[in-house]
C-alpha positions as CSV (number, residue, x, y, z in Angstrom):
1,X,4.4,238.3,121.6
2,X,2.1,240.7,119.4
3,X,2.8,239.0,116.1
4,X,2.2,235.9,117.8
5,X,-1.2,236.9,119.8
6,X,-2.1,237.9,116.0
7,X,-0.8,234.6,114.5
8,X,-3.0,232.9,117.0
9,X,-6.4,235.2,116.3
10,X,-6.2,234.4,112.6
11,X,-5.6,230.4,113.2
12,X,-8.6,231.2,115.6
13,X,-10.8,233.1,112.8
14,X,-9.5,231.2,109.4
15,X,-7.7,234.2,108.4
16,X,-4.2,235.1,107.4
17,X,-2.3,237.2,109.9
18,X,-1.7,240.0,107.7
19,X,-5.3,240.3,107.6
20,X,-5.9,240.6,111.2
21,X,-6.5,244.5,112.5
22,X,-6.0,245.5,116.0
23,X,-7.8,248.8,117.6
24,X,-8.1,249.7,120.5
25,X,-11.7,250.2,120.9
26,X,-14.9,248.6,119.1
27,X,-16.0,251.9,117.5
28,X,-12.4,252.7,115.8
29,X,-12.8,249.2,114.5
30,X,-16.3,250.2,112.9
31,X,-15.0,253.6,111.5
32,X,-12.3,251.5,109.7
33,X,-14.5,249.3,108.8
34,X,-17.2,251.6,107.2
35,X,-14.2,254.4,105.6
36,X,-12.7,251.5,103.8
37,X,-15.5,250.2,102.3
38,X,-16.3,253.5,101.2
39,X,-12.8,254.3,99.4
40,X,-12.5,257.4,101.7
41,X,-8.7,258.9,100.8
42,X,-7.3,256.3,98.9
43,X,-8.7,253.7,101.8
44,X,-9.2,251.0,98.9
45,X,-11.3,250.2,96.4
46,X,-15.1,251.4,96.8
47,X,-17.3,248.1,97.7
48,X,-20.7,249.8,98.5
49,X,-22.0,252.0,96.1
50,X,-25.6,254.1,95.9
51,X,-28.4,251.6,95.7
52,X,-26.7,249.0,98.0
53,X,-28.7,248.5,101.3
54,X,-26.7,248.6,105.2
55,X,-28.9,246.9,107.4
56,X,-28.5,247.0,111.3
57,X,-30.6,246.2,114.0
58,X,-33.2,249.0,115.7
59,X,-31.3,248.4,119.2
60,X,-27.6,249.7,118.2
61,X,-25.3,251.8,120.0
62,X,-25.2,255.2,118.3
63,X,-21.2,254.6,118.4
64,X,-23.1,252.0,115.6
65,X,-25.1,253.9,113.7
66,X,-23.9,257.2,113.3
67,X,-20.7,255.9,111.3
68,X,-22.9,254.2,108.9
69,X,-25.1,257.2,108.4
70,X,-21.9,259.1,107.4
71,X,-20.8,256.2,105.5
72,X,-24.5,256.1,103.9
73,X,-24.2,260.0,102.9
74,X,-20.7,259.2,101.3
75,X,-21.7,256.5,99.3
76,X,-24.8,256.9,98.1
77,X,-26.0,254.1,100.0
78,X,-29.1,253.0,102.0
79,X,-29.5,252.6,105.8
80,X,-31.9,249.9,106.8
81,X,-32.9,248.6,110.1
């Protein structure tokens, strides 16, 4: 029923279902997100580098912002809002 429910997401999303990622919570999601774009361990190849730009809105949840700042300080990067 899992592999299904993520067989059904990616049909839903235009996606293949190895690339669909369940978490458990919005903000794990966004640490993933922002480590692996970053490289961080091994995580894959580094995507953002210094003098790219992260732009998020002025009204986000500091579950939000503070893993970008981190991912910001780690790259080199720019935080923009």
């Amino acid at each position: 029923m899992y592999e299904g429910a993520r067989a059904k997401v990616a049909a839903f999303i235009g996606a293949e279902p190895g690339e669909v990622v369940f978490t458990k919570n919005a903000t794990e999601a966004i640490n993933l997100v922002a480590y692996t774009l970053s490289g961080v361990n091994g995580s894959g190849p580094v995507q953002v580098r210094a003098g790219d730009e992260i732009l998020i809105t002025e009204m986000e949840h500091h579950a939000n912002l503070v893993p970008w700042q981190q991912f910001c300080q780690r790259t080199g990067a720019t935080l923009r809002w």
